[in-house]
N, C-alpha and C positions, 0 to 999 in steps of 0.2 A: 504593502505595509499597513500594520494596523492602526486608525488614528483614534487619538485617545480622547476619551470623552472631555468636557470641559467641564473642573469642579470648581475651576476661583475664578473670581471676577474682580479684576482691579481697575478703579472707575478714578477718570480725571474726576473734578469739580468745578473748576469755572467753564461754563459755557456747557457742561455734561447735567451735573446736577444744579448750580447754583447759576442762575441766570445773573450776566454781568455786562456792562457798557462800559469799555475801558473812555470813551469818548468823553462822558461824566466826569471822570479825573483829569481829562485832557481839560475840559473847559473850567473846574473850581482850580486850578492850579492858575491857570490861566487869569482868573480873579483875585486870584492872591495877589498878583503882579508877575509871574512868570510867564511874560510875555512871548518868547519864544519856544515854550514850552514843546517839544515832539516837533520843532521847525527844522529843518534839511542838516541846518549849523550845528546845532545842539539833540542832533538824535542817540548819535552815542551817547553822549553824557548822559542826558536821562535813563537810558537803557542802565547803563552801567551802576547807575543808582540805584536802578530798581532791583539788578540782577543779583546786586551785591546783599540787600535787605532780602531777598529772596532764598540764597546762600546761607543766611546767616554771617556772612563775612564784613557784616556791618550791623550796628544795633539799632532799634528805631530811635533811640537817643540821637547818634550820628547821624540818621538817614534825615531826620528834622533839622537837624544844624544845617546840613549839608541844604536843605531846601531856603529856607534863614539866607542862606550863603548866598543862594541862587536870585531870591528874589528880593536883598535887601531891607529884611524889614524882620523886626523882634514877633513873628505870630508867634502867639502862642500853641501850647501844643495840641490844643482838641480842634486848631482850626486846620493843621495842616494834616491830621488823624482825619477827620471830616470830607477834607480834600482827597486824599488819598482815598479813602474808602465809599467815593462818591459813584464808584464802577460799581458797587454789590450791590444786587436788585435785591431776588427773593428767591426761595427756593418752593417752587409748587408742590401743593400736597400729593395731586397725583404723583408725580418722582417719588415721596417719600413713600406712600403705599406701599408704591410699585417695590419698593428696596425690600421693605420691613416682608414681603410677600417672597420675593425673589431669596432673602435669608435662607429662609425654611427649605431649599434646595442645595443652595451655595454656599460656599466661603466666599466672603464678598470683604473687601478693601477699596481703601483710600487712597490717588498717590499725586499729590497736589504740587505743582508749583505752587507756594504760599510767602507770607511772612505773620508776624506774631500780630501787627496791627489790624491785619484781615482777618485771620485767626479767631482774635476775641471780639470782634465784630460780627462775625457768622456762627461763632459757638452762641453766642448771648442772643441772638435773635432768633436761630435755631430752637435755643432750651424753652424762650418766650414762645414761639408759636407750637413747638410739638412738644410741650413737659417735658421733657427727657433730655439727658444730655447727647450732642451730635457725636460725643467717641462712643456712644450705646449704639447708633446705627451698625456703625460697621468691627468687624472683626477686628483690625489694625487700621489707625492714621496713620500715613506717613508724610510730614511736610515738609518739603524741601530746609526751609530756614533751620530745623531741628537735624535735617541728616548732613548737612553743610556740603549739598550739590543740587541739581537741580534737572529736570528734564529737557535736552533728548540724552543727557549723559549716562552712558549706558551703565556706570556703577550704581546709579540708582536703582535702575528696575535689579541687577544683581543684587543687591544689600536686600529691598524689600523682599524678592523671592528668599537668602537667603535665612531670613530673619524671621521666616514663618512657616519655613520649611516648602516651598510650592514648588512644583516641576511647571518648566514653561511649556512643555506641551500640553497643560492640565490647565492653562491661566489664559484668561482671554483677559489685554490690555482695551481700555477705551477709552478715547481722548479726542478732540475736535479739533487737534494740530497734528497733520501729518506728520510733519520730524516727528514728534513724539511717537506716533504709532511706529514708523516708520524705523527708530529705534530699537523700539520693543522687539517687531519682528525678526528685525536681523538678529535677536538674539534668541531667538526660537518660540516665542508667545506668539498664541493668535489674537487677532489685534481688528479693531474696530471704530473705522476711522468714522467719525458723523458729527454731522453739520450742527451747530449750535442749537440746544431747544428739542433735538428731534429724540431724545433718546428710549419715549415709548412709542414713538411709532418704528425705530429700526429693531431695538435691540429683545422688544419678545419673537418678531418672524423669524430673526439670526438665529434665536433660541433651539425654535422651532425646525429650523433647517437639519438643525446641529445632530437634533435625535434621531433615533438608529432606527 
């Protein structure tokens, strides 16, 4: 069987391109007064918060109330944005090189678990450090909160392949949560699972492997 060369690249973003410390949100929320915040009792619960703003099946209107709720107290809304968005590090130059280089070969995409508060927190600091806006990097975003699912759910990698026409033999997935790869695969993508941070040192030998 002949296998087929790989023309798309569809690239998580936390922990692939944008370096993040979900620990950081664990400990400013924590300062709010949500003191059990991610504790054994209340893991769901926060999951489900987040899952839901992630979906979109909840607005950040609601997702701040709902936090209001949690930790009894009127903050305001740039403290619990702040809290929230205390995981986003930076996104290193070298990645972005590497992308804007890697273009000039590939169909290259986006496929995030997001929500719109992170969103405009990584476009805006994005556009500040490299002029341009972060939807000019890539071909297509697609972020979970806008398609209202989220990953390892396999209608997602379906919609974004169907939505820009890609064959999954031709799409290499990469993400640093196995379910997620793990996903993709079963649905015929090759797929590229690696460790947070590492993604110039895996993903040019992969490249390299790949050619004929």
């Amino acid at each position: 069987m002949t296998v087929q060369p790989i023309r798309n690249i569809i690239f998580d973003l936390g922990g692939v391109i944008l370096n993040i410390d979900p620990q950081l949100t664990v400990n400013e929320f924590r300062k709010l007064g949500w003191s059990d915040f991610y504790e054994e009792n209340h893991l769901s619960l926060a999951r489900d918060l987040f899952y839901q703003l992630e979906q979109g099946s909840s607005s950040p209107e609601l997702f701040r109330n709902k936090v209001r709720e949690m930790v009894k107290k009127p903050l305001e809304d740039k403290a619990i944005d702040e809290a929230w968005s205390a995981m986003i590090l930076d996104i290193p130059e070298d990645r972005i090189r590497y992308l804007e280089e890697l273009k000039k070969n590939y169909r290259i995409f986006l496929l995030s678990n997001t929500n719109e508060i992170h969103r405009l927190k990584f476009h805006h600091e994005f556009e500040t450090v490299f002029g341009y806006s972060f939807y000019n990097l890539f071909e297509r975003n697609f972020y979970s909160h806008e398609m209202g699912m989220r990953k390892p759910d396999p209608h997602i990698y379906h919609q974004a392949l169907r939505e820009v026409g890609l064959l999954e033999e031709e799409t290499l997935f990469i993400d640093d949560m196995e379910a997620n790869t793990e996903a993709a695969k079963a649905l015929g993508m090759r797929v590229l699972h690696i460790l947070p941070g590492t993604l110039l040192e895996v993903l040019p030998e992969y490249l390299k492997g790949q050619q004929p």
